[in-house]
C-alpha positions in Angstrom: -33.0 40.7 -26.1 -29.0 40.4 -25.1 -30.1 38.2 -22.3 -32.2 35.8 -24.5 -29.3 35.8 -27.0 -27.1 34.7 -24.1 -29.1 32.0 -22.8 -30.3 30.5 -25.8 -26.9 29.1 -26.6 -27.0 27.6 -23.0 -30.1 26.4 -23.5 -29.2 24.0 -26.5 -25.6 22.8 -24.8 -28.2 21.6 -21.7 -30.2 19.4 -24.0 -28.7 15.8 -24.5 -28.8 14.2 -27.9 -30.7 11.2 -29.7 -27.8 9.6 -29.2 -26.9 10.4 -25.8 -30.8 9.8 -24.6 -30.0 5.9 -26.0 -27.0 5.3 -24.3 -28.2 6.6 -21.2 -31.8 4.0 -21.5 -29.3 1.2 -22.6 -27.1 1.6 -19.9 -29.5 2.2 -17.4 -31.2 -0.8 -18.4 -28.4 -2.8 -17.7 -27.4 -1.1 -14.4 -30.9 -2.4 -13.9 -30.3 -6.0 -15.0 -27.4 -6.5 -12.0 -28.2 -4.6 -9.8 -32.2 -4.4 -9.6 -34.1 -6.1 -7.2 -34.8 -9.6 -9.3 -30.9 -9.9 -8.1 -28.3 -11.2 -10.9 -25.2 -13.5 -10.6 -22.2 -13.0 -13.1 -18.7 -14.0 -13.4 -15.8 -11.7 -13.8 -12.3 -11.3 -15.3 -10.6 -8.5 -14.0 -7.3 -7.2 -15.6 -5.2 -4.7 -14.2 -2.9 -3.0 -17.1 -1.3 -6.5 -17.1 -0.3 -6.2 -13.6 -3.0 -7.5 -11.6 -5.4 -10.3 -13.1 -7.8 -12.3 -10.5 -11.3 -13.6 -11.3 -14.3 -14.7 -9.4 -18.6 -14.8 -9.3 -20.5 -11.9 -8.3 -24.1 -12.1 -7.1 -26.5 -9.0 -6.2 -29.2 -7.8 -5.4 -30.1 -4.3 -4.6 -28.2 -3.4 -2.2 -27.2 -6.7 -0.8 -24.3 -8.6 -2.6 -22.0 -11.5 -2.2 -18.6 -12.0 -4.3 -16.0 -15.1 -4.1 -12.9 -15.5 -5.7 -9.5 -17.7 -5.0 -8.2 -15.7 -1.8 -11.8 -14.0 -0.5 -15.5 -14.8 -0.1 -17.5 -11.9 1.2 -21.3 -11.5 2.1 -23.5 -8.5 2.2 -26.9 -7.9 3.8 -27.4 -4.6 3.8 -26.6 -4.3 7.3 -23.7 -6.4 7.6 -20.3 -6.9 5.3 -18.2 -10.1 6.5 -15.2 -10.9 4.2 -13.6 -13.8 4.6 -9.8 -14.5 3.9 -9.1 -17.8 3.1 -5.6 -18.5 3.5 -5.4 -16.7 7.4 -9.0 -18.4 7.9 -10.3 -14.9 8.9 -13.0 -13.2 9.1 -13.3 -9.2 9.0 -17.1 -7.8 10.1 -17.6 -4.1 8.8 -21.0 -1.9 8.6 -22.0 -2.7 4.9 -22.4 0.9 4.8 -18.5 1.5 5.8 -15.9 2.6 3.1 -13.4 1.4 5.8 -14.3 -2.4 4.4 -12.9 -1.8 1.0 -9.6 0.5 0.4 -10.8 1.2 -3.0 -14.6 1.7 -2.7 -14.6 5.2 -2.3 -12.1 5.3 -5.7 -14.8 3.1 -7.5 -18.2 5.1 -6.0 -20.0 4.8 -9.0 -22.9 8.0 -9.6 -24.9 7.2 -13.1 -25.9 10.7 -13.4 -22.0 11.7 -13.2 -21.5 11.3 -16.7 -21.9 11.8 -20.0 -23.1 9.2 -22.5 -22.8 7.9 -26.2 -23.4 5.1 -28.0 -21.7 2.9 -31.3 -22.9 0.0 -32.5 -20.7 -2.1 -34.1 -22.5 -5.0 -35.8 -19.7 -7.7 -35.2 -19.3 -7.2 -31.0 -22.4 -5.1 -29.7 -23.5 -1.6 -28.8 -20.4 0.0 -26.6 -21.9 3.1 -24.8 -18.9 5.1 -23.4 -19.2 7.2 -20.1 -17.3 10.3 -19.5 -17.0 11.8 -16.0 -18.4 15.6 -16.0 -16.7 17.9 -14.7 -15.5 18.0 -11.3 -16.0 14.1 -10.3 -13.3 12.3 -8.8 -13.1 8.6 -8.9 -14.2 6.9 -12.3 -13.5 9.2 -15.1 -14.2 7.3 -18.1 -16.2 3.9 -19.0 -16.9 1.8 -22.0 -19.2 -0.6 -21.5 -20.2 -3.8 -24.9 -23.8 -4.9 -24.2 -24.7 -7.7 -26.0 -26.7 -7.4 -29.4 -29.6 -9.2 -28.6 -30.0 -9.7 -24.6 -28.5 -6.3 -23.9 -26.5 -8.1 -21.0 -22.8 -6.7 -20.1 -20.0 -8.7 -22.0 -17.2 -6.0 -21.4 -16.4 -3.2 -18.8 -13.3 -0.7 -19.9 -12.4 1.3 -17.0 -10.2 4.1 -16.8 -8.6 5.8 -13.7 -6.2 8.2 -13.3 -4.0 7.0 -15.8 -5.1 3.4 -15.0 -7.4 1.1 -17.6 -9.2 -2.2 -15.9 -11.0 -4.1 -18.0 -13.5 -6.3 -16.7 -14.8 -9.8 -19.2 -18.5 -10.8 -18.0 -19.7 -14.4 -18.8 -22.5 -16.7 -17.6 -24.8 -13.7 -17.0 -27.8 -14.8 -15.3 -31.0 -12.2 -14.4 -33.5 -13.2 -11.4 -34.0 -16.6 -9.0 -31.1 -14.9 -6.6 -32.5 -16.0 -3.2 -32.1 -13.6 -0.3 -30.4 -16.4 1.7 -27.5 -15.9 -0.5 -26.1 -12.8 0.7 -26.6 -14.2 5.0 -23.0 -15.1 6.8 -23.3 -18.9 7.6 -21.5 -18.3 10.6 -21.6 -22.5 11.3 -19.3 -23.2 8.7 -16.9 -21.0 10.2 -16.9 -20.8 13.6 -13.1 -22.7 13.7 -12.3 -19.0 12.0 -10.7 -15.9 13.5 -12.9 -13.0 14.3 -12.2 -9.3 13.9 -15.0 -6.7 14.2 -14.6 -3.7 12.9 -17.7 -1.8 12.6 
């Protein structure tokens, strides 16, 4: 009988709420929407605390992506990362599986099941589902995403950490027609450019 008593209480902290079971569909829906395999092009804001602001377009698709901005253009197969630096007309080749490619991927490793989940609608903006690390994770610890009312695309990303916020602003969202092609290095437009291998 003790032991029931004891793991009753347990029992009930384990189960997630209404509210927390929406969020999670919701946000997992989305997840879906960019990074599914009907592939999804969107284009970014990025803002550092004020510091650091750049912007740029973002395709994926699965596990392959592409991304360009003002300084870098950078293609990903699956198999193969190539990122391309503009002004020193470079180009870097990493394993697309590498965390050497990116000194801040392993900070921004992103885990769904990591975190906890809520949801607010406000009925002038759009339903903002907050994520809050568990216990333990490094990385990430908290995220507010807005989805929009009706299409239920990302308008907003709120990131925080350490004590660090980044917020991300999403416009011309666009779901499916993202050709594979896409996300291939046209090595003949750049053979004129430096080489470095790294993989």
């Amino acid at each position: 009988m003790i032991l029931l008593c004891l793991l009753f209480p347990m029992g009930l902290q384990a189960q997630e709420s209404p509210n927390a079971r929406q969020a999670r569909r919701m946000f997992d829906q989305a997840y879906e929407m960019v990074f599914g395999p009907e592939g999804s092009q969107l284009h970014y804001a990025v803002n550092i605390i004020g510091i650091y602001k750049t912007e740029g377009t973002i395709w994926n698709k699965g596990k392959k992506s592409k991304f360009m901005d003002e300084k870098y253009i950078a293609w990903n197969d699956d198999v193969t990362y190539y990122r391309l630096e503009r002004k020193k007309k470079t180009v870097t080749i990493y394993d697309a599986h590498s965390d050497k490619r990116d000194k801040y991927a392993t900070k921004f490793k992103f885990l769904p099941d990591n975190y906890n989940y809520s949801i607010k609608n406000d009925p002038e903006k759009g339903y903002y589902i907050t994520l809050k690390a568990k216990k333990g994770v490094k990385g990430i610890k908290e995220a507010r995403v807005l989805l929009d009312h009706h299409t239920h695309h990302p308008i907003n990303v709120r990131i925080k950490l350490g004590i660090f916020h980044t917020t991300i602003k999403i416009s011309n969202f666009k779901v499916g027609g993202i050709s594979d092609h896409l996300f291939t290095f046209p090595h003949s437009q750049y053979k004129d450019y430096k080489f470095v291998d790294k993989r």
